[in-house]
N, CA, C and O atoms as CSV, one atom per row, in Angstrom:
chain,resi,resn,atom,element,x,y,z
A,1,UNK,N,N,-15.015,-10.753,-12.975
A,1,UNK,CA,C,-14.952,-11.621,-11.822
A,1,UNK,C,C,-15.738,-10.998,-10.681
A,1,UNK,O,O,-15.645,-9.772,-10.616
A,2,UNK,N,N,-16.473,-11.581,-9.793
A,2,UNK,CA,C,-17.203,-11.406,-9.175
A,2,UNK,C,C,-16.913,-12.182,-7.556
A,2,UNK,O,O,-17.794,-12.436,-6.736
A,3,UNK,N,N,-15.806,-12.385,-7.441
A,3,UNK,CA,C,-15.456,-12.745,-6.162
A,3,UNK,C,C,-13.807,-12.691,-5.534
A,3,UNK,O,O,-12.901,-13.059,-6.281
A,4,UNK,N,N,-13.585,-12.354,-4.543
A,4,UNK,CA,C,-12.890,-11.752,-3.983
A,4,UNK,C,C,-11.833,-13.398,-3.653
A,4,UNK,O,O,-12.523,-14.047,-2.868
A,5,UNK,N,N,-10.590,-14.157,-3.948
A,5,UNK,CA,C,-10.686,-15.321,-4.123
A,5,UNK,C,C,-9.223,-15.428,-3.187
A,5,UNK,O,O,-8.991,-14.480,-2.437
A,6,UNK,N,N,-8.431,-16.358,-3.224
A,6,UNK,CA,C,-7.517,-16.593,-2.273
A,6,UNK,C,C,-6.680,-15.926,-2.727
A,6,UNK,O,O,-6.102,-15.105,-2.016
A,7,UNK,N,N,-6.277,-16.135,-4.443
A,7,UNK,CA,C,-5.553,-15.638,-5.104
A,7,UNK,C,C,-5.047,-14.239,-5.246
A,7,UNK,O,O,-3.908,-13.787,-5.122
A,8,UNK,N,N,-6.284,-13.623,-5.562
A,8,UNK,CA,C,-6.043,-12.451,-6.004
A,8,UNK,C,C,-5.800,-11.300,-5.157
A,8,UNK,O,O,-5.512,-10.133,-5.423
A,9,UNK,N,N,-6.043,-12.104,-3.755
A,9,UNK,CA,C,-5.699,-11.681,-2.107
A,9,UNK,C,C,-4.193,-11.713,-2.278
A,9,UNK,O,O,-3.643,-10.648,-2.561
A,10,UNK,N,N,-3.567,-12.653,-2.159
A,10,UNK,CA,C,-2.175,-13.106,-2.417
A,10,UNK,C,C,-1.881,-11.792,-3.385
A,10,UNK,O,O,-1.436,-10.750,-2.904
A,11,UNK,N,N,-2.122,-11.917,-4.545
A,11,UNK,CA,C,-1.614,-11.093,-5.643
A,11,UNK,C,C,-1.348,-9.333,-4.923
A,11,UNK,O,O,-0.389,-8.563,-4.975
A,12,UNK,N,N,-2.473,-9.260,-4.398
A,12,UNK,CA,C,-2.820,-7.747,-4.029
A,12,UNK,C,C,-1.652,-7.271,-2.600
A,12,UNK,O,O,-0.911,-6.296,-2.469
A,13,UNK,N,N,-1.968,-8.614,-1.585
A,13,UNK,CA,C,-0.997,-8.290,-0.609
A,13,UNK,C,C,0.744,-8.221,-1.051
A,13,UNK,O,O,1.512,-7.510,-0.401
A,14,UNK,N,N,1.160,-8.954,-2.088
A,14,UNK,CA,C,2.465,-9.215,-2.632
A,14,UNK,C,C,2.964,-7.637,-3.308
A,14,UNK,O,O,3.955,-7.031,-2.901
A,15,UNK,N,N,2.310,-7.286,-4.096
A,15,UNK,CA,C,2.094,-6.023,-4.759
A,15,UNK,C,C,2.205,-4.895,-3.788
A,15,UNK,O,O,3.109,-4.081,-3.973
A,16,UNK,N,N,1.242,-4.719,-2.582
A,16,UNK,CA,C,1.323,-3.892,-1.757
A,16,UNK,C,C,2.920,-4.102,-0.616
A,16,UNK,O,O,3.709,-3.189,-0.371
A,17,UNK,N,N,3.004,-5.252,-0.200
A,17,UNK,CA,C,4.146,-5.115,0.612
A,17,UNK,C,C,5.311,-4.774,-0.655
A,17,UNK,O,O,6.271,-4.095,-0.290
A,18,UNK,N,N,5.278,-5.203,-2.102
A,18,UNK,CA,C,6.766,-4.816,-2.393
A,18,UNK,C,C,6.492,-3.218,-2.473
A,18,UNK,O,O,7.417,-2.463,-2.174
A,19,UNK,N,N,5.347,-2.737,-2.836
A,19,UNK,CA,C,5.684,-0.986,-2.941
A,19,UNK,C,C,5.988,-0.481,-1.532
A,19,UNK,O,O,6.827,0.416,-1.445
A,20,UNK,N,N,5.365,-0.979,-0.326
A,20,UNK,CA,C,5.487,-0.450,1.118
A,20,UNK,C,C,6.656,-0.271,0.929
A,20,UNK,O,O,7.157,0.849,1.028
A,21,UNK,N,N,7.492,-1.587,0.543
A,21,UNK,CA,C,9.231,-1.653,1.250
A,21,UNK,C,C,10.051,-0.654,0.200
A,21,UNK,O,O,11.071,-0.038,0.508
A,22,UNK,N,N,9.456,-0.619,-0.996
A,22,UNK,CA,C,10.240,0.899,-1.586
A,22,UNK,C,C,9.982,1.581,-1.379
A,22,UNK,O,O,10.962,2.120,-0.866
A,23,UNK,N,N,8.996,2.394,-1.332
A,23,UNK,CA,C,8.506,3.570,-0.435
A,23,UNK,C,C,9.381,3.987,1.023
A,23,UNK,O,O,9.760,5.097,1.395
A,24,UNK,N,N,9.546,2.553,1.718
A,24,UNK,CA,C,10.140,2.863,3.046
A,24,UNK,C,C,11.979,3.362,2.598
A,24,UNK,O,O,12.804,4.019,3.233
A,25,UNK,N,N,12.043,2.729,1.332
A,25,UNK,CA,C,13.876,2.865,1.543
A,25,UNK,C,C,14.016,4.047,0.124
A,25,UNK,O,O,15.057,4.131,-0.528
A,26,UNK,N,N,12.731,4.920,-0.178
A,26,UNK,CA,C,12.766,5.408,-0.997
A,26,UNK,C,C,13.043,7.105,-0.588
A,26,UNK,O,O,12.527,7.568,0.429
A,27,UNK,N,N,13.926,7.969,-1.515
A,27,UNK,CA,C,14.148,9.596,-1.448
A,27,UNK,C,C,12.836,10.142,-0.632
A,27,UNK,O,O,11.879,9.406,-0.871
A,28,UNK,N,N,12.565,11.021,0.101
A,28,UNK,CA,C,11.479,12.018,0.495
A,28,UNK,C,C,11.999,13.565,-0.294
A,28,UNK,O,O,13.120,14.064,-0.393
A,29,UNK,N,N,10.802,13.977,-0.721
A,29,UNK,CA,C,10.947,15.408,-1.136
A,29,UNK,C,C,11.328,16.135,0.043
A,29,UNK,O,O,10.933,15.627,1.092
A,30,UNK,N,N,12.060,17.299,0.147
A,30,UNK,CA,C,12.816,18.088,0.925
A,30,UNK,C,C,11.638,18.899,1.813
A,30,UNK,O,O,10.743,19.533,1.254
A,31,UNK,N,N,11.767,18.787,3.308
A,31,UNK,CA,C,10.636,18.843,4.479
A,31,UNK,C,C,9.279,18.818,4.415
A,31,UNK,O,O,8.452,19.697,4.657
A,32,UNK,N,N,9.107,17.170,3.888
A,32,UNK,CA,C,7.954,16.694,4.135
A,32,UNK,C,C,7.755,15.473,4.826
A,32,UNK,O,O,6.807,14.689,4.860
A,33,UNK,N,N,9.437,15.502,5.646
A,33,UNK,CA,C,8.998,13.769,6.753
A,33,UNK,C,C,7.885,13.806,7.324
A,33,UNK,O,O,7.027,12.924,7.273
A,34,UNK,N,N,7.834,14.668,7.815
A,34,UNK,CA,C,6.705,14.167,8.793
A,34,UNK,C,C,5.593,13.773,7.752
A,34,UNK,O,O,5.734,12.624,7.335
A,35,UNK,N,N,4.570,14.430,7.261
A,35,UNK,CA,C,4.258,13.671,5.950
A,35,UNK,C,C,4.299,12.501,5.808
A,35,UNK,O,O,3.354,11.728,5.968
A,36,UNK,N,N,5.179,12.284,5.555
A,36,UNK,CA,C,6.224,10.744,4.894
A,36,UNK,C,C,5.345,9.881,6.121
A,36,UNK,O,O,4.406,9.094,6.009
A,37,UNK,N,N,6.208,10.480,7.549
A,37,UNK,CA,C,5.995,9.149,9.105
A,37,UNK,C,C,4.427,8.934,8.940
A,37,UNK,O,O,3.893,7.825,8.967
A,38,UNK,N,N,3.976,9.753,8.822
A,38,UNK,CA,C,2.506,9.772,9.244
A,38,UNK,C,C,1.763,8.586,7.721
A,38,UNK,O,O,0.961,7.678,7.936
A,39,UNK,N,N,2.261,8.919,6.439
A,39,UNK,CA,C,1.824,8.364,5.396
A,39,UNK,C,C,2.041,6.327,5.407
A,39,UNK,O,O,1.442,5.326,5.014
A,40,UNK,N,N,3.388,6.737,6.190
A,40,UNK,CA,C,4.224,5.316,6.127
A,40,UNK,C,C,3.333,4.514,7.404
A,40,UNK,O,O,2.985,3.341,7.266
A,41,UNK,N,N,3.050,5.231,8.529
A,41,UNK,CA,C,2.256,4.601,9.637
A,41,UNK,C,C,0.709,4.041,9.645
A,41,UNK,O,O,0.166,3.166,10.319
A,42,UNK,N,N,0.297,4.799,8.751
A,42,UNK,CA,C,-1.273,4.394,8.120
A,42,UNK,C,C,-1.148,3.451,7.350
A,42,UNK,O,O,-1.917,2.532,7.634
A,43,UNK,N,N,-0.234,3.186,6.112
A,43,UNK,CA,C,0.137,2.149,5.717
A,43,UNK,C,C,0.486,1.190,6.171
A,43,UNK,O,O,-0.201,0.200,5.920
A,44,UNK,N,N,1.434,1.056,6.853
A,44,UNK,CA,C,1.488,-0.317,7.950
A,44,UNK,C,C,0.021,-0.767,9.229
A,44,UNK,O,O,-0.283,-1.919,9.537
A,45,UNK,N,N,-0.407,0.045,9.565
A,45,UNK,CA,C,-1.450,0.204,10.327
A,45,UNK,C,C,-2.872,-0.659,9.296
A,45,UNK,O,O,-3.607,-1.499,9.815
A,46,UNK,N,N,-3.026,-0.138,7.546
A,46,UNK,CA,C,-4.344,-1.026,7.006
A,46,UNK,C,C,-3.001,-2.163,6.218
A,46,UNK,O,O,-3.548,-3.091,5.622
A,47,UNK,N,N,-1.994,-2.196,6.166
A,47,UNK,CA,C,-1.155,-3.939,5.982
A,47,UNK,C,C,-1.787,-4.405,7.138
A,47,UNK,O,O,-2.618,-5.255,6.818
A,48,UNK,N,N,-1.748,-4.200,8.450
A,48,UNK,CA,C,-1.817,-5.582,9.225
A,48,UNK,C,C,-3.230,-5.694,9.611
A,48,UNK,O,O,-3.552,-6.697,10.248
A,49,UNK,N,N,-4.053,-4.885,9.345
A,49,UNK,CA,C,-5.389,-4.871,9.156
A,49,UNK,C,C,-5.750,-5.717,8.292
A,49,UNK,O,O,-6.579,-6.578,8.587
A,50,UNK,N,N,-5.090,-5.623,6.815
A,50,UNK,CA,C,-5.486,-6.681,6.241
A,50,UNK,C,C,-5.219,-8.183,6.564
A,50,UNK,O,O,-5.890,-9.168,6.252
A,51,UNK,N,N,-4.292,-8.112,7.132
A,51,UNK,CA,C,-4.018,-9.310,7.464
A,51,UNK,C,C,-4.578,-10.158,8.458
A,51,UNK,O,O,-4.556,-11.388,8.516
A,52,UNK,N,N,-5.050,-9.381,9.181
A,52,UNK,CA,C,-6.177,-9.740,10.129
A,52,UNK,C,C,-7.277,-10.450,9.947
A,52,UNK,O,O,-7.712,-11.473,10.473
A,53,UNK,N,N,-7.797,-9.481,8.810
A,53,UNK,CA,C,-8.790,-10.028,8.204
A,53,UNK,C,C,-8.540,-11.564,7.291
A,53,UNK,O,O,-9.111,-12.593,6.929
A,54,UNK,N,N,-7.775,-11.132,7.267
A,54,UNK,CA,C,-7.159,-12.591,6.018
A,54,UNK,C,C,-7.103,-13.749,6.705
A,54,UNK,O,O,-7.633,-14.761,6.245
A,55,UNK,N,N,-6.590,-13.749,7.643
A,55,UNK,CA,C,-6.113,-14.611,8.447
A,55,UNK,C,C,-7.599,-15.155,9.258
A,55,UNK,O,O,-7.527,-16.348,9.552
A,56,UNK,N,N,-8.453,-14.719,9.519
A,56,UNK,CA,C,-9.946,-14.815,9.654
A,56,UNK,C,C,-10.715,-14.916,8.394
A,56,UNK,O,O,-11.917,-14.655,8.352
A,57,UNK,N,N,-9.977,-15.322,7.292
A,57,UNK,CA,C,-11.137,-15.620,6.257
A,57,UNK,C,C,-11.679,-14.714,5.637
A,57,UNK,O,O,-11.737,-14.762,4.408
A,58,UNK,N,N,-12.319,-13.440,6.515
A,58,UNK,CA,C,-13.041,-12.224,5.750
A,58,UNK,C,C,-12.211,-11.711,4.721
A,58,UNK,O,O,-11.126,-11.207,5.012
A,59,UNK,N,N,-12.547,-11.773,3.725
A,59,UNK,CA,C,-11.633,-12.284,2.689
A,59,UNK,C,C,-12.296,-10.313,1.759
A,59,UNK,O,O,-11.719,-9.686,0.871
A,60,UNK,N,N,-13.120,-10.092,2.218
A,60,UNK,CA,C,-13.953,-8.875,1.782
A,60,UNK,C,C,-13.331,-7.524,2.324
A,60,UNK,O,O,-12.925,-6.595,1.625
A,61,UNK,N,N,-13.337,-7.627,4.394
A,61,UNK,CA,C,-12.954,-6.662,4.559
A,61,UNK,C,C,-10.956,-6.356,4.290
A,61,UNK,O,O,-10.424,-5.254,4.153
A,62,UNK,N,N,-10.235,-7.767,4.291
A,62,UNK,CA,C,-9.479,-7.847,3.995
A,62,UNK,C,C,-8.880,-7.371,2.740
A,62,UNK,O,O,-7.737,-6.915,2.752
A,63,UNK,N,N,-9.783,-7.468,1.323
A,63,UNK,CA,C,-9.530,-6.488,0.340
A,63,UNK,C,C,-9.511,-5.323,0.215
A,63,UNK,O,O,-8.861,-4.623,-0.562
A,64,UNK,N,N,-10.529,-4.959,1.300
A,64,UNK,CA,C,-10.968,-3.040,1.301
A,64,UNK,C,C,-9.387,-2.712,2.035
A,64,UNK,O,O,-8.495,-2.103,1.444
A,65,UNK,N,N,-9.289,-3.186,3.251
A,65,UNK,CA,C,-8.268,-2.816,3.867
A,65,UNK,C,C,-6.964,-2.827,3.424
A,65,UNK,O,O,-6.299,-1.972,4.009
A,66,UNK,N,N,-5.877,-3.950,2.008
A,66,UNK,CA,C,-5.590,-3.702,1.360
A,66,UNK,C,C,-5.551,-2.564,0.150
A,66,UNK,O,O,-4.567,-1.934,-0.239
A,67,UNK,N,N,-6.777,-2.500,-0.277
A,67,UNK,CA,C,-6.847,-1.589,-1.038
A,67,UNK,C,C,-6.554,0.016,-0.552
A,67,UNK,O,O,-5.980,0.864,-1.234
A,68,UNK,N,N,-7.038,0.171,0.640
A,68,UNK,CA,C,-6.973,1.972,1.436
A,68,UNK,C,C,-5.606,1.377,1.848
A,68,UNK,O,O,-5.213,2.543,1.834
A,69,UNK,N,N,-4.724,0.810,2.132
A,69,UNK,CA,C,-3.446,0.698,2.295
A,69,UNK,C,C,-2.628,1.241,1.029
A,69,UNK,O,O,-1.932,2.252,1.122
A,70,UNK,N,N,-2.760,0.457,-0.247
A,70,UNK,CA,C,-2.241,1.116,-1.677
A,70,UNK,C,C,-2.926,1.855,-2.163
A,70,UNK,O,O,-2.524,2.082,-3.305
A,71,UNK,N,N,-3.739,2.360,-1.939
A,71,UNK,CA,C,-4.430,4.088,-2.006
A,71,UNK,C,C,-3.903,4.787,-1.762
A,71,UNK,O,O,-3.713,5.735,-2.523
A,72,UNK,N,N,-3.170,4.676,-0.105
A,72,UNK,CA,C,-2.039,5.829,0.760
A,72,UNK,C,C,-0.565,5.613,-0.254
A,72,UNK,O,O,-0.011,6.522,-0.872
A,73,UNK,N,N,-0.181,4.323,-0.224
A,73,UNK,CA,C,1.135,4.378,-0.984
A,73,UNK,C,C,0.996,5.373,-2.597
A,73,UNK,O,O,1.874,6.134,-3.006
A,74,UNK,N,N,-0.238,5.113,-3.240
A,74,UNK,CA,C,-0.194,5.952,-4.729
A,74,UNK,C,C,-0.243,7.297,-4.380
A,74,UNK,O,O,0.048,8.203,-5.162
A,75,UNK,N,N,-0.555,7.433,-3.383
A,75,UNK,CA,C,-1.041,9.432,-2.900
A,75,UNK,C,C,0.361,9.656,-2.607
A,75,UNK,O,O,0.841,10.545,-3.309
A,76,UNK,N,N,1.237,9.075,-1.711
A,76,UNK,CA,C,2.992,9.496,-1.176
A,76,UNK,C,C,3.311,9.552,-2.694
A,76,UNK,O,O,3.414,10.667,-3.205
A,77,UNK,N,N,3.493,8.333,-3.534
A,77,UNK,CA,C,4.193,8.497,-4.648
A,77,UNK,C,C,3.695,9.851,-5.342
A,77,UNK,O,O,4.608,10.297,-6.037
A,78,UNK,N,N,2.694,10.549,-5.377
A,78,UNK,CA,C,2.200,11.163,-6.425
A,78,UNK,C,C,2.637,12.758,-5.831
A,78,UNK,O,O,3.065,13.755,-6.412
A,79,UNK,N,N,2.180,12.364,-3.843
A,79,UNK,CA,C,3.065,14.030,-3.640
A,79,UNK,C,C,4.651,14.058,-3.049
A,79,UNK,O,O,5.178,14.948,-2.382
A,80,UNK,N,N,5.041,13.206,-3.363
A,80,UNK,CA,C,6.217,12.962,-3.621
A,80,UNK,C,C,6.823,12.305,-2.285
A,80,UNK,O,O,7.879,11.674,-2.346
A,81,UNK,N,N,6.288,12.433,-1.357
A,81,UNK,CA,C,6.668,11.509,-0.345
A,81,UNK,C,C,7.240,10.048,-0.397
A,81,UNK,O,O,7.357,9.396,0.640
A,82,UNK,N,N,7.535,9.630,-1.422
A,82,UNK,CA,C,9.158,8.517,-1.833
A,82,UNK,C,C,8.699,8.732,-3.320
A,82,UNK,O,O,7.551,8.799,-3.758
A,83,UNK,N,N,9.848,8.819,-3.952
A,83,UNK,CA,C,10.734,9.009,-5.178
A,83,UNK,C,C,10.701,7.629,-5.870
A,83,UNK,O,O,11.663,6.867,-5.955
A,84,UNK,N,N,9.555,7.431,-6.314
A,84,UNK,CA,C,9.498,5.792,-7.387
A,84,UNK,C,C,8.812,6.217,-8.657
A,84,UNK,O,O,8.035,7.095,-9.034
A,85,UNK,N,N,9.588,4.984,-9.231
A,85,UNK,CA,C,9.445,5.115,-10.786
A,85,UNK,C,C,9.009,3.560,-10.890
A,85,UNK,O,O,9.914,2.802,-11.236
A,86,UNK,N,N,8.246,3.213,-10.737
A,86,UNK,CA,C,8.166,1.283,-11.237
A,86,UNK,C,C,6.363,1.359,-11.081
A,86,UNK,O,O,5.837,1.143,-9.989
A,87,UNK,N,N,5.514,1.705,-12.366
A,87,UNK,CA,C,4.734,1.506,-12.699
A,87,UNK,C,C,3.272,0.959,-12.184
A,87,UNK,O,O,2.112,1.305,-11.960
A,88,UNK,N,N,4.678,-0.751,-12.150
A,88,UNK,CA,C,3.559,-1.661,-11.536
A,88,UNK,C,C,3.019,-2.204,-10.358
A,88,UNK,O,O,2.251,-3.122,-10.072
A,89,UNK,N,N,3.960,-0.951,-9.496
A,89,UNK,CA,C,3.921,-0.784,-7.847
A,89,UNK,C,C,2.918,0.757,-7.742
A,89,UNK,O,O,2.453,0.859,-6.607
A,90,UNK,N,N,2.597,1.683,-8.474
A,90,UNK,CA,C,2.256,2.562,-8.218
A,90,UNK,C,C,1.696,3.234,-9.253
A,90,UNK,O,O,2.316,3.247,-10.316
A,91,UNK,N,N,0.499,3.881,-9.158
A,91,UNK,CA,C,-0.478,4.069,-9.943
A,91,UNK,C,C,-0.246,5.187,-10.483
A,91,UNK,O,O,0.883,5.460,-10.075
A,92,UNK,N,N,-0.652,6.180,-11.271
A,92,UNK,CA,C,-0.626,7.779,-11.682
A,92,UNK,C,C,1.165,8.210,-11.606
A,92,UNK,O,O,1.445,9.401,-11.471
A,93,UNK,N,N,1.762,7.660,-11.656
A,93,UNK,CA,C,3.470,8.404,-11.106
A,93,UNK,C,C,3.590,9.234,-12.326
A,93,UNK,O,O,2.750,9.010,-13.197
A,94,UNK,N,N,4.584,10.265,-12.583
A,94,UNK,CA,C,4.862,10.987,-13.355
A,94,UNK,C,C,6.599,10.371,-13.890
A,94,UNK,O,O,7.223,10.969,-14.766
């Protein structure tokens, strides 16, 4: 596929807000909040970025900005900054 479509916008933002909201109510490894605040704030910071874009149509920068949003969520999951196990919210998990 070769185009960036209403859908698969939908798909991507749905995907990303349900991992945000586990992530947010998810375990932190032992003194790495701050970590965590800072990981969780960049994340909300490219969510409403994307949405920005979305909401203006740019339907392009709106994917990138999605995407570096669940980039940050797979990096917390992976250095442990929230404690998830569900696959299809998060990329590389152990």
């Amino acid at each position: 596929m070769d185009k960036i479509t209403n859908e698969k916008l939908e798909k991507y933002f749905a995907i990303s807000r349900d991992a945000f909201e586990m992530a947010k109510r998810a375990e932190c490894a032992n003194g790495r909040e701050s970590e965590r605040k800072t990981f969780l704030d960049t994340i909300k910071r490219y969510l409403a970025d994307a949405g920005h874009f979305y909401k203006k149509k740019d339907y392009v920068n709106a994917f990138a900005a999605i995407n570096y949003a669940h980039g940050w969520l797979d990096a917390g999951a992976k250095l442990g900054l929230w404690k998830v196990n569900d696959e299809r919210l998060f990329a590389g998990i152990d």
